[in-house]
N, C-alpha and C positions, 0 to 999 in steps of 0.2 A: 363732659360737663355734668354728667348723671353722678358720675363717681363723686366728683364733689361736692354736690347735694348730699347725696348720699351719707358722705364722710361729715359735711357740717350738722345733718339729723343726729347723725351718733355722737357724736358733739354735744350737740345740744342736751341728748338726753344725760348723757354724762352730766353736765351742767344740773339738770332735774336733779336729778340721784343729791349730787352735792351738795344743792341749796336744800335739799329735803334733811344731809343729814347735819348741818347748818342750822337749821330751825329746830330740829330735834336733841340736838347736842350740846348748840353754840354756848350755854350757860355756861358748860362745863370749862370754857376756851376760854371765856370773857373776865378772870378772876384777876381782879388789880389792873386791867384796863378798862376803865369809863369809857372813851366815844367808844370802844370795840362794843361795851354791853347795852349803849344808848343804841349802836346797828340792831342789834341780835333784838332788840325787845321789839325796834321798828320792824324788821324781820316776821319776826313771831304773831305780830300783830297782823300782819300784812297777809303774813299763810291762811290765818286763821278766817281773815276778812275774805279771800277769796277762795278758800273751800267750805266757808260755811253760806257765802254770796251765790249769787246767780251767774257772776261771770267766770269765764275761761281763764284758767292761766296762763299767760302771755309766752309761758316756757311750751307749752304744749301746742299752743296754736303755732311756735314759729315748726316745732318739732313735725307737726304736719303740713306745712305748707312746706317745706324741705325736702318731706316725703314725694308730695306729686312733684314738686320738682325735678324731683330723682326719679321719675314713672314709677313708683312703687304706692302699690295701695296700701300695705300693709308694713308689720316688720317680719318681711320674710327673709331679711338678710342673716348673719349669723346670729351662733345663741346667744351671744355675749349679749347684742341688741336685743333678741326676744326677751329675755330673762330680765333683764335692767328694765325693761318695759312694766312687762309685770311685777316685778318688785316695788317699784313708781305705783303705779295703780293694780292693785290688791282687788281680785272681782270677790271685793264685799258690799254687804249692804251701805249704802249710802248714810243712813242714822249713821251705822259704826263709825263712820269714816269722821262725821261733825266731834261726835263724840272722842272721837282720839283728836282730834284737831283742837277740842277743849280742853282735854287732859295734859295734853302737850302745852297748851297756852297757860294753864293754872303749876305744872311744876316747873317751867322754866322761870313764871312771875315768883314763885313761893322761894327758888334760889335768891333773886335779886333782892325779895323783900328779905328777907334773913342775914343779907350781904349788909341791906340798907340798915338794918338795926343794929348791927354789930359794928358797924361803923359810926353811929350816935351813940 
């Protein structure tokens, strides 16, 4: 049963990684479909509200409760998972991190307003 814990934690983080590059990219996807770029803005909005908020992301919290599941404290399993890990969360300073979170919010809004004008 450990194993698949285990296997749903890597999972999961896969999923992080995803929706990360989902909120980073999605603009780029969303060209000539409307509800796809109404998701992407809720999306965008949503990253932004809970990395620059107080709470946890709901991806990480399940991503460790998986882990003790699976008796593991850490990601000592392969590198695929070490590395995907770190890649997810970058030990940078916390400022940076809002800061790319805003950047990220202000050039995917500046795609859709540029869409919006061109299309009036």
């Amino acid at each position: 049963m450990a194993t698949l814990y285990f296997v749903l934690a890597a999972a999961t983080l896969v999923l992080h990684f995803v929706w990360i590059l989902w909120v980073v990219f999605g603009a780029l996807l969303t060209r000539g479909r409307r509800v796809l770029s109404w998701i992407h803005v809720g999306s965008v909005l949503y990253g932004a509200v809970i990395e620059a908020g107080p709470w946890p992301c709901p991806l990480t919290l399940l991503e460790q409760r998986l882990l003790v599941k699976a008796g593991r404290a850490s990601y000592e399993g392969s590198f695929l998972v070490h590395y995907l890990e770190r890649l997810v969360y970058p030990d940078i300073q916390p400022e940076w991190l809002l800061w790319g979170a805003g950047a990220v919010c202000v050039a995917n809004l500046a795609v859709y307003a540029r869409r919006f004008r061109r299309t009036r």
